[in-house]
C-alpha positions in Angstrom: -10.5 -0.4 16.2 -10.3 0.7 12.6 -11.1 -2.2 9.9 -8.5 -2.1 6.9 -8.3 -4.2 3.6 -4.7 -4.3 2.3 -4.5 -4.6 -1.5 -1.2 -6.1 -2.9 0.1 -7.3 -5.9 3.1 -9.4 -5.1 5.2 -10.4 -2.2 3.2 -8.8 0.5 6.3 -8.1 2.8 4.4 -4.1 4.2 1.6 -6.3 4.6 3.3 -8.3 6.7 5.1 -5.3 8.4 1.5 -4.3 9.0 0.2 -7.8 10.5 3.0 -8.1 12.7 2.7 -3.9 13.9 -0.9 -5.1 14.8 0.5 -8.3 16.3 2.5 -6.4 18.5 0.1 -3.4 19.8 1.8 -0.6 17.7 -1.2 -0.7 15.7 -4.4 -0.3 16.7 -6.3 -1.6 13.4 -7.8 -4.9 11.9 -7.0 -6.3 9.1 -10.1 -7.8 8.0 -9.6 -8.2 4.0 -6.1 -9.0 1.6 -7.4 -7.8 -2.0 -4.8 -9.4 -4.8 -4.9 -8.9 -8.7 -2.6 -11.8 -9.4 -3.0 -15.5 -8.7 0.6 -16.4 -7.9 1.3 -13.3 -5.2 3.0 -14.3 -1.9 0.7 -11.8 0.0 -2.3 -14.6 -0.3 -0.2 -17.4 1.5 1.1 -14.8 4.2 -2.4 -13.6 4.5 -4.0 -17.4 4.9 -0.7 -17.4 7.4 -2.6 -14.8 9.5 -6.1 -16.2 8.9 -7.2 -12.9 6.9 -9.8 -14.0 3.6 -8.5 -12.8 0.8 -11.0 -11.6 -2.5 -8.2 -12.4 -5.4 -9.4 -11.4 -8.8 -8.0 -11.2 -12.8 -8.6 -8.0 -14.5 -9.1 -9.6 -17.7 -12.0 -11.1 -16.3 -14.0 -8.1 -16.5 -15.1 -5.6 -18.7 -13.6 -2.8 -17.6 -12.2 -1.5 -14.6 -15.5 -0.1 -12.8 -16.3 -4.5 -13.5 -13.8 -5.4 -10.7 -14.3 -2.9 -8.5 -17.8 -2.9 -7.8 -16.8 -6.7 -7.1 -14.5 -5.0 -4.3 -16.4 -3.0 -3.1 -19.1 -5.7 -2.6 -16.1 -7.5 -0.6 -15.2 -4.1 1.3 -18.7 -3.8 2.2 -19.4 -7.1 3.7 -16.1 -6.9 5.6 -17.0 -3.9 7.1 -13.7 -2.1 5.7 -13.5 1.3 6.9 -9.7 2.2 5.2 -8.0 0.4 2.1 -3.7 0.0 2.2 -2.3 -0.1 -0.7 1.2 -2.0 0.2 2.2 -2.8 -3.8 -0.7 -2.6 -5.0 0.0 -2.0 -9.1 -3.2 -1.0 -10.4 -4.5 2.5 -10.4 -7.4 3.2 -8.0 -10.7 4.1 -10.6 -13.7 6.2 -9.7 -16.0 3.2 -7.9 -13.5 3.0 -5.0 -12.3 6.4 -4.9 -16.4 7.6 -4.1 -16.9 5.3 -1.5 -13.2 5.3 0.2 -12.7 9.4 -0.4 -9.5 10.4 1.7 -9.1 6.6 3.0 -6.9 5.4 0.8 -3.6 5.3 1.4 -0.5 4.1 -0.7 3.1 3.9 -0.2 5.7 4.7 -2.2 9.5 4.2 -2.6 10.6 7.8 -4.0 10.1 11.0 -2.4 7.1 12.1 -4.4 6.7 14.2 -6.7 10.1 12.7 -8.0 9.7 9.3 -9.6 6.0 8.5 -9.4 5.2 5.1 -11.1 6.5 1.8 -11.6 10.0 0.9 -10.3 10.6 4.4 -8.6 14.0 2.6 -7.0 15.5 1.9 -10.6 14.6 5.5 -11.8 16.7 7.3 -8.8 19.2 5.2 -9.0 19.6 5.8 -13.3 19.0 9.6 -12.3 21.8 9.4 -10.4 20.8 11.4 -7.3 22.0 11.8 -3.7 18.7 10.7 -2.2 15.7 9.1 -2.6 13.2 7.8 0.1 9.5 6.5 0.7 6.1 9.0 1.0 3.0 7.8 2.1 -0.1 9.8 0.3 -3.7 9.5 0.1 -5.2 8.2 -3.1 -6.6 10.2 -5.9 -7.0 9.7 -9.8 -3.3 10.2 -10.5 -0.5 8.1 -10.5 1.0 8.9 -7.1 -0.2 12.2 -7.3 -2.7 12.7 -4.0 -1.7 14.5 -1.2 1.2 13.8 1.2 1.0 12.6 4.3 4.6 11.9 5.8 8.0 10.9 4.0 11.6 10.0 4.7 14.1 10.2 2.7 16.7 7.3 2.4 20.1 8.4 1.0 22.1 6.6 -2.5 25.5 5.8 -1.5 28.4 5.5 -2.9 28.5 1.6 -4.0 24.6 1.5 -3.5 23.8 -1.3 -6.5 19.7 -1.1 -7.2 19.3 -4.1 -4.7 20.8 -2.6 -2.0 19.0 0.9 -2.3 15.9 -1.5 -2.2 16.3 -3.2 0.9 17.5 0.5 2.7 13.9 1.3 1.4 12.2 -1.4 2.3 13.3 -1.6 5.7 12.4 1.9 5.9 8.9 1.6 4.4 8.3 -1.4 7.3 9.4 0.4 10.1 7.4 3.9 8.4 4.3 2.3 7.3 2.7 0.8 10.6 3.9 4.1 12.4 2.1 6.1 9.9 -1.4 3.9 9.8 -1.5 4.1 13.6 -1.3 7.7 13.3 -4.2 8.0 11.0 -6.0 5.5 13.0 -6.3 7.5 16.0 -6.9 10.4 14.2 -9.8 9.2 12.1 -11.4 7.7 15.8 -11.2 11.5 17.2 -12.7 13.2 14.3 
């Protein structure tokens, strides 16, 4: 069973998509580490809600960015963590994590890459005024959801779609997408 660490920044609700797939056998994984950059996130009271320790940290804390993460990776390491999630995680992924975790992290994101990498992807379709939009799940690399693609879906705009609405389509997409996807790679990374 392969041994994840989700990172998150807010809410936590594909963490909990994740927590419950494993709950329910569709996903053959632990989660054995929630990693959070800010104090007040949702994603630490759901994870204390599934008895998962959490390693929360403040960015301004440190130095730099290679400050923190060796601090994570000191957590990965003695939680045995074998693949990191990002599930809203907003902080790009430096060097020191991308070494150790090469090919084994994984992000989701609500656009169909490469059109509107970044922050609030769901507000720039919907000002671009496009027909559709969707969610891709990618491995991590330097870039700003630039690695390679691993599956997407797209999620069409509508006509009456307001921002909020195009977010929950999305989001119930990204729930039902995510787990499906991680199980995938699960098995595949146990065969190899």
């Amino acid at each position: 069973m392969r041994r994840l660490a989700v990172f998150a920044s807010g809410n936590g609700s594909n963490f909990q998509a994740i927590a419950d797939a494993i709950k329910e056998g569709n996903l053959e994984a632990d989660i054995c580490l929630v990693v959070c950059d800010r104090e007040d996130a949702y994603v630490m009271e759901r994870a204390r809600m599934e008895n998962i320790p959490v390693f929360s940290f403040s960015a301004k804390q440190y130095e730099n960015k290679a400050g923190y993460e060796r601090e994570i990776l000191d957590e990965l390491h003695i939680h045995g963590v074998e693949f990191i999630i990002l599930a809203g995680y907003m902080r790009l992924i430096g060097s020191t994590l991308l070494g150790e975790y090469s090919h084994r992290i994984v992000n989701i994101h609500p656009s169909l890459l490469p059109c509107f990498p970044g922050k609030d992807a769901i507000g720039q379709a919907f000002k671009a005024e496009v027909k559709e939009t969707g969610v891709t799940i990618h491995y991590v690399d330097e870039g700003m959801d630039t690695g390679p693609i691993i599956a997407q879906e797209a999620v069409p705009i509508l006509n009456g779609d307001t921002k909020d609405i195009l977010q929950k389509r999305i989001q119930e997409l990204e729930h039902e997408l995510y787990p499906k996807i991680l199980h995938q790679l699960c098995q595949e990374k146990q065969h190899t």
